[in-house]
N, C-alpha and C positions, 0 to 999 in steps of 0.2 A: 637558128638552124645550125647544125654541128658543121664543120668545116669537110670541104671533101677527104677520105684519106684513101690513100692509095696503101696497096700492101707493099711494105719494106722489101719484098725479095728476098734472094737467100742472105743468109746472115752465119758468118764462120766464126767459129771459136778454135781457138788452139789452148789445147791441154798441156803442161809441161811438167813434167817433174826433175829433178835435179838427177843427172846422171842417165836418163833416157832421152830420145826421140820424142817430141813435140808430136800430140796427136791433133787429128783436125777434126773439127765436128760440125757438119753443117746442118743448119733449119730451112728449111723452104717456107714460106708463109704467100701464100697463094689467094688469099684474102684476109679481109679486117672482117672480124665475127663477133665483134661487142656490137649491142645493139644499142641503137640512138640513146631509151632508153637510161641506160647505163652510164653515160658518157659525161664527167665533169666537167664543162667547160668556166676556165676562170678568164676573167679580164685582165688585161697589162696593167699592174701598178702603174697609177701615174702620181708620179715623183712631184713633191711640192720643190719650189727652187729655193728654200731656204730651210736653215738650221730648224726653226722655229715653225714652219708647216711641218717637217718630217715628222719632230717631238708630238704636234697636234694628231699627225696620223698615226702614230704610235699608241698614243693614248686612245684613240679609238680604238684601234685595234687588242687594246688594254682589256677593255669593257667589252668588246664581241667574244673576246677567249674565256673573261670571266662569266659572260649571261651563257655559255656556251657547257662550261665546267657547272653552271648553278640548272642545267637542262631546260634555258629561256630560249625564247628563239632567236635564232644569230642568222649568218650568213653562211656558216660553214667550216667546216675545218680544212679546206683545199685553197679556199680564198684568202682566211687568217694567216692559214703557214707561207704562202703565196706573198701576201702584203708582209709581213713579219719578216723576212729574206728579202724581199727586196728593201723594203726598206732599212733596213739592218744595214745591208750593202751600199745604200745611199748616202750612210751617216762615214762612210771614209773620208771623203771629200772633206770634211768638217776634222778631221783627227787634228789634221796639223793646225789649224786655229785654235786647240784646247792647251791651254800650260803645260809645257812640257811635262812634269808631274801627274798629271792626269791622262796622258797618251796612250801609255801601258792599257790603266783598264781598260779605257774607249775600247782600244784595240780585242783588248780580252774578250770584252763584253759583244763588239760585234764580230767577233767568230762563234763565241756559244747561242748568240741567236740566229744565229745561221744554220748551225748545227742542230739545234732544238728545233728549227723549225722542217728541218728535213726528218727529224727523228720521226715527226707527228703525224709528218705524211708520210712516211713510209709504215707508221704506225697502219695508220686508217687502210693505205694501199692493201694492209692484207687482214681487215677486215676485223677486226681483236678489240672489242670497245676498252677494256680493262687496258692494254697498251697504250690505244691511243688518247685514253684519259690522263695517263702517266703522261705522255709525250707533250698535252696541250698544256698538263702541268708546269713540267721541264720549261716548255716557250712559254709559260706566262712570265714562272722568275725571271727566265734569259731578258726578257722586254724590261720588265721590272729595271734588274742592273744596268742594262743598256742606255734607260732612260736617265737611270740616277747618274751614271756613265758621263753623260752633256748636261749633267745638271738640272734636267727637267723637275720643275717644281711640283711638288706634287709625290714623285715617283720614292719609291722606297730607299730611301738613303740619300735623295738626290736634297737640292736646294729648298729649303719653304720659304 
């Protein structure tokens, strides 16, 4: 069952241009008008508590983007880019245990999956399968490097 939502109320934006008056523009949203339907609901990544769970759900998540990209059936591309970011975000904690030498890409590696994984959903948010084919593309590399990133064996570039 989709969670209650209540409507936001009004919502204000301020326009600016350089050299004028700030304008205001307000929405009123008076109700929530997507039907149940419609409505993605993903689960909270739940974070494994070590280096070596993350890697493992990484790799899942590896294989859901690839049977995904190959039109097998997966879970989704809301729940992938979802797990994909969070998990990306989980491997910081892990940076500074990596050789100093390798910090850089960790580092690198979990901003572009981070990145890529927001590209995908925002791909899919506006509906474009050619987009967000490209996007799941994007976050399959971004895992890819990430993985090779901590060394995960297996991963393209990483340890065998």
């Amino acid at each position: 069952m989709p969670p209650d939502m209540n409507a936001p109320g009004p919502v204000t934006i301020a326009i600016a241009s350089p050299g004028r008056a700030a304008e205001m523009v307000t929405f009123r949203f008076t109700s929530f008008n997507t039907p149940d339907s419609q409505l993605v609901l993903v689960p909270p990544t739940e974070i494994p508590g070590t280096l070596a769970g993350v890697l493992e759900m990484l790799r899942a998540e590896s294989r859901e983007t690839q049977a995904m990209l190959d039109g097998q059936p997966n879970h989704g591309v809301y729940i992938s880019v979802t797990r994909v970011r969070d998990l990306a975000l989980a491997l910081e904690a892990y940076v500074s245990g990596l050789p100093a030498d390798d910090r850089t890409r960790a580092t690198a590696a979990i901003r572009e999956a981070v990145r890529t994984s927001w590209l995908a959903h925002a791909a899919a948010d506006n509906g474009l399968p050619h987009h967000t084919r490209l996007g799941v593309i994007l976050m399959r590399d971004a895992v890819a490097e990430l993985r090779a990133a901590f060394g995960d064996a297996g991963a393209p570039g990483g340890d065998a």
